[in-house]
C-alpha positions in Angstrom: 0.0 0.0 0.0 1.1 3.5 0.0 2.3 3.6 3.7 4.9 0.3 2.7 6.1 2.9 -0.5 6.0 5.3 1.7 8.9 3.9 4.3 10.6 1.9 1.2 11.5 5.6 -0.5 12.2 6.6 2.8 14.9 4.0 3.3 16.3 4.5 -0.3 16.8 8.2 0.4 18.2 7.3 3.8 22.0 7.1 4.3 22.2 6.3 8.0 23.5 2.6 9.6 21.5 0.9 12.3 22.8 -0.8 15.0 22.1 -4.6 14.9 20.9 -5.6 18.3 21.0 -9.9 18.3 18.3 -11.5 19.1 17.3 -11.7 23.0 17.1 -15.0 22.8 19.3 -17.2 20.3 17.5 -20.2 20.6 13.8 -20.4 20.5 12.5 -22.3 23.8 10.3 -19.9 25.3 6.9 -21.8 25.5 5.2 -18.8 24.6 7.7 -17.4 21.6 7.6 -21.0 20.3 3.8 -20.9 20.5 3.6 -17.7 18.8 5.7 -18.9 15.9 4.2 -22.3 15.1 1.0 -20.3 14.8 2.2 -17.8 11.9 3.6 -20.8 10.4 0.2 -22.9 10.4 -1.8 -23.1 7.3 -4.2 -20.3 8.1 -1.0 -18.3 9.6 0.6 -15.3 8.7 3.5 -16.4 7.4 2.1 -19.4 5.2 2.5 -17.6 2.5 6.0 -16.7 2.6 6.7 -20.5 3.2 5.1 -21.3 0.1 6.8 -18.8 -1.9 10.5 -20.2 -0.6 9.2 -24.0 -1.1 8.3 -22.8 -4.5 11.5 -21.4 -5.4 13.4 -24.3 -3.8 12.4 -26.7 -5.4 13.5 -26.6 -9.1 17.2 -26.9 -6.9 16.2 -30.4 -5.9 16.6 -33.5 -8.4 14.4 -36.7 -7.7 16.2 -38.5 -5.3 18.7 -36.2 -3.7 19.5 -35.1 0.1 18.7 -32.3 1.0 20.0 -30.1 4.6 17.1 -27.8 5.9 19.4 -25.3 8.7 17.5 -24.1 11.2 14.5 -26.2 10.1 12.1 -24.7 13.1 8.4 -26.1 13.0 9.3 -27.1 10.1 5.7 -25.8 8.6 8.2 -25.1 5.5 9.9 -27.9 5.4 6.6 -30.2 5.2 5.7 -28.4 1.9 8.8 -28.5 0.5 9.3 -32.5 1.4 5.3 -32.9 -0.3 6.6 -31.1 -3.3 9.3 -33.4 -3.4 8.5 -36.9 -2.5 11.1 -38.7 -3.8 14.0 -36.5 -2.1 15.8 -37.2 1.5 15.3 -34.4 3.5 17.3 -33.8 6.9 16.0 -31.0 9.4 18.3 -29.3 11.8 17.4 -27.0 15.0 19.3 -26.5 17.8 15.8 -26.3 20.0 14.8 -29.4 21.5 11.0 -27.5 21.6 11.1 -26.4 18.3 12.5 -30.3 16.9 8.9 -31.1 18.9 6.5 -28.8 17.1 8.8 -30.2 14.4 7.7 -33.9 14.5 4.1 -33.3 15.0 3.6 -31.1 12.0 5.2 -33.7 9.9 3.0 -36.5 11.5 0.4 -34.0 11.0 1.0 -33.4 7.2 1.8 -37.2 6.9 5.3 -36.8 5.1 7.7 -39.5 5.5 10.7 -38.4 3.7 12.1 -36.1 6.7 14.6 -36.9 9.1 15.1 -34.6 12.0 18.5 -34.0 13.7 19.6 -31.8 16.9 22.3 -29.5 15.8 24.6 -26.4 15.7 24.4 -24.8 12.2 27.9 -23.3 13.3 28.9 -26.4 13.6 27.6 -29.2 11.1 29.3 -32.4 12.8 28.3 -35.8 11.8 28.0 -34.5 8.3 30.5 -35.0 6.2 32.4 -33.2 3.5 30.0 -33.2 0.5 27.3 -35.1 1.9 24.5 -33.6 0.5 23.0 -32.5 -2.7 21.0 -29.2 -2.0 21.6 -27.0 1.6 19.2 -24.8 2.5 18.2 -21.8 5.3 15.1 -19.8 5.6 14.8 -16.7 7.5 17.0 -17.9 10.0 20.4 -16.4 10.0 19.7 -13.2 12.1 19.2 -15.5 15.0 23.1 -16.4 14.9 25.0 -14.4 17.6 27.6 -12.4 15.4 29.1 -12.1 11.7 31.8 -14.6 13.1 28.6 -17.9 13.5 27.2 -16.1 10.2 30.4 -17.2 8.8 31.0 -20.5 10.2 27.2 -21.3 9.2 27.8 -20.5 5.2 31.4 -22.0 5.5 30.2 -25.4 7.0 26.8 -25.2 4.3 29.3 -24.6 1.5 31.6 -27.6 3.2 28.8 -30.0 3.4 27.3 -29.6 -0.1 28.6 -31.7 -3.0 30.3 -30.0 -6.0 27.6 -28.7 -8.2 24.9 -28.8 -5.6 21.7 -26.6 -4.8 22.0 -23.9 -2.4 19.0 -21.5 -1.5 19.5 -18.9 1.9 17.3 -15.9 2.6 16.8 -14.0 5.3 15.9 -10.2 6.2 18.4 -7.4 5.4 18.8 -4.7 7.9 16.8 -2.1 7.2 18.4 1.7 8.2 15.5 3.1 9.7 14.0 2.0 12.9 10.0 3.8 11.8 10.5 1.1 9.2 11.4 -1.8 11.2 8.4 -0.8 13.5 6.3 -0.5 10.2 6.5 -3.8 9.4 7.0 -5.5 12.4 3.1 -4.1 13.3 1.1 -3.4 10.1 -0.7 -6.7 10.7 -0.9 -6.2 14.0 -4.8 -7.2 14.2 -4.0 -10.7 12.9 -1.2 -11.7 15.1 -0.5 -12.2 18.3 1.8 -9.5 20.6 4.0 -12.1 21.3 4.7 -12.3 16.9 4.7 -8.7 16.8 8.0 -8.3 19.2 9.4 -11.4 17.6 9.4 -9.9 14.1 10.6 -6.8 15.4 13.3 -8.2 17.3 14.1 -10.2 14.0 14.2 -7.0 12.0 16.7 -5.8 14.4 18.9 -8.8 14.6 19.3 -8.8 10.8 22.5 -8.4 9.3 22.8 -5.8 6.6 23.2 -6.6 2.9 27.2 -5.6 3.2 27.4 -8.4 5.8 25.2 -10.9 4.6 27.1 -10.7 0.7 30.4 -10.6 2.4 29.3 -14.3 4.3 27.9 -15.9 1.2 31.1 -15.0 -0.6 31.9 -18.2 1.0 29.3 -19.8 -0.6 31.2 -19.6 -3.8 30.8 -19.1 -7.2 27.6 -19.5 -8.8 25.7 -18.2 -6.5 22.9 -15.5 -7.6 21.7 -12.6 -5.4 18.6 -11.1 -5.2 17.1 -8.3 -3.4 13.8 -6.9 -2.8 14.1 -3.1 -4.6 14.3 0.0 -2.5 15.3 -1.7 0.6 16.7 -5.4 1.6 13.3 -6.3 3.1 15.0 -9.9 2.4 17.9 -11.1 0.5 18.3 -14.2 -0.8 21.0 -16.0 -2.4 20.7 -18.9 -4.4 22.2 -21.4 -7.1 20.7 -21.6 -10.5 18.1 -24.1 -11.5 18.8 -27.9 -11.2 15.9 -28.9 -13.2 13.2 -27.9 -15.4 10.0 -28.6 -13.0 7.5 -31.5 -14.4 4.2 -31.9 -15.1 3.1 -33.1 -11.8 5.2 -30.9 -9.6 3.7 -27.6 -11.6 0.2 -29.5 -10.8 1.7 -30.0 -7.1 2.9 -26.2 -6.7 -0.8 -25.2 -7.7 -2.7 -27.5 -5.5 -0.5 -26.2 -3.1 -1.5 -22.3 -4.3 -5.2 -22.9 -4.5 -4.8 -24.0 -0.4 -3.8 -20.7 0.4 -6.9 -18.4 1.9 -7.6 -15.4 -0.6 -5.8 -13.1 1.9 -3.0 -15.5 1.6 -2.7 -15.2 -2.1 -3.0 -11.9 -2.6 -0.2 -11.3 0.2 2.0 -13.5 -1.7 1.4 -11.9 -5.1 2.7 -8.7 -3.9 5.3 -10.7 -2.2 6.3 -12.1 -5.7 5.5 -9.1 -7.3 8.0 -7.2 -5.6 10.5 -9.8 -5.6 10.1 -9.7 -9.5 11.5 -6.4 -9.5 15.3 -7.8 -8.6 14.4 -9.9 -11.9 13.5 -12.9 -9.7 10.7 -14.8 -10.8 8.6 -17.9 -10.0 9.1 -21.2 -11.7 6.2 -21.9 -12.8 2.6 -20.1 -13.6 0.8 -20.1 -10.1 
């Protein structure tokens, strides 16, 4: 809407440099936080959208068979669409929250997917995994819960480490914004649809971001290869990907727009702005939705 244009010119013009403030809480255990956040995640949640948008853009990185690393896996609301839209793939979940690995296993049991394994784990630190392991690596909106650019390094070093030559990578997470009005504006313009508790999270998120200087320096590591893309006017989100694997199939098109048609109309029309503006950093969906 005009306000969101409105804040997004605003932080064009603006030439000042936040402070990052890291999260209050590194790991989610809180009953309450964790509560909060399974609840955005649910099908009739806030942020289902935004999960279909990644699992979407995912999945033309993952060939029929492959393993697949989800860091920071969470609820794993996510990772349940993405392991439908790929039935024949291996999918591993880490999260170093015992609570969240919980919510985790429910929602699969829930969604009845069977191709996910979860793990308790450091993304700092991937041991037990060894060098080239797996054929796609991804991390979703999770990076600005690590401590300091030091464990943001580590955590692209060891996804890079882990990830077979030629394989799929896909991270995203928020940029730091450089105005705090516009950290606030996000964090409560839906306000009236979700709880308090999701409202301070996000804007604690928004906070703990790193900024797009940090976050390209990191995926330097990542190595070549890699494409970034940025939401225009500000780094609302960044993301930073490998190119296509595969051209997507018949039934995984049809898949993608089952999946679509699920969504509430809210839900859809969110997510085509969502795409919409994503489009304008020349990144596209994969398929007609």
């Amino acid at each position: 809407g005009p306000a969101m244009l409105a804040h997004l010119i605003l932080e064009r013009l603006s030439r000042r440099v936040l402070e990052r403030f890291p999260e209050p809480d590194l790991v989610m255990q809180d009953p309450t936080q964790v509560a909060a956040f399974v609840e955005s995640g649910r099908e009739d949640g806030i942020l289902a959208f935004t999960h279909f948008f990644h699992a979407a853009q995912i999945t033309p990185l993952i060939r029929p068979g492959e393993r697949v690393l989800d860091l920071a896996c969470g609820p794993a609301n996510q990772l349940a669409q993405l392991a439908a839209l790929n039935p024949s793939a291996h999918f591993t979940g880490l999260d170093a929250s015992p609570a969240m690995l919980e919510v985790a296993r429910a929602s699969l049991a829930s969604a009845d997917v069977r191709n996910v394994q979860l793990v308790a784990g450091d993304m700092t630190r991937l041991q037990g995994f060894a060098d080239g392991a797996m054929d796609c690596v991804i991390c979703t909106m999770s990076l600005h819960h690590l401590p300091d650019q030091a464990a943001l390094h580590a955590t692209l070093r060891e996804a890079r480490r882990v990830l077979k030559p030629g394989g799929g990578l896909y991270v995203v997470d928020f940029g730091r914004l450089k105005r705090a009005s516009t950290q606030r504006f996000f964090a409560l313009d839906r306000r009236n649809c979700q709880s308090e508790q999701f409202t301070l999270d996000y804007l604690h998120s928004l906070r703990a971001a790193f900024s797009l200087a940090e976050l390209s320096s990191a995926a330097a590591l990542l190595g070549d290869g890699v494409l970034r893309f940025v939401t225009p006017l500000a780094p609302f989100m960044v993301v930073f990907k490998s190119a296509p694997r595969r051209a997507l199939d018949a039934a995984t098109e049809l898949a993608l727009r089952h999946q679509f048609a699920r969504l509430s109309a809210t839900q859809q029309q969110d997510f085509r702005v969502f795409a919409r503006w994503f489009r304008g950093a020349g990144y596209t969906l994969p398929c007609v939705l």
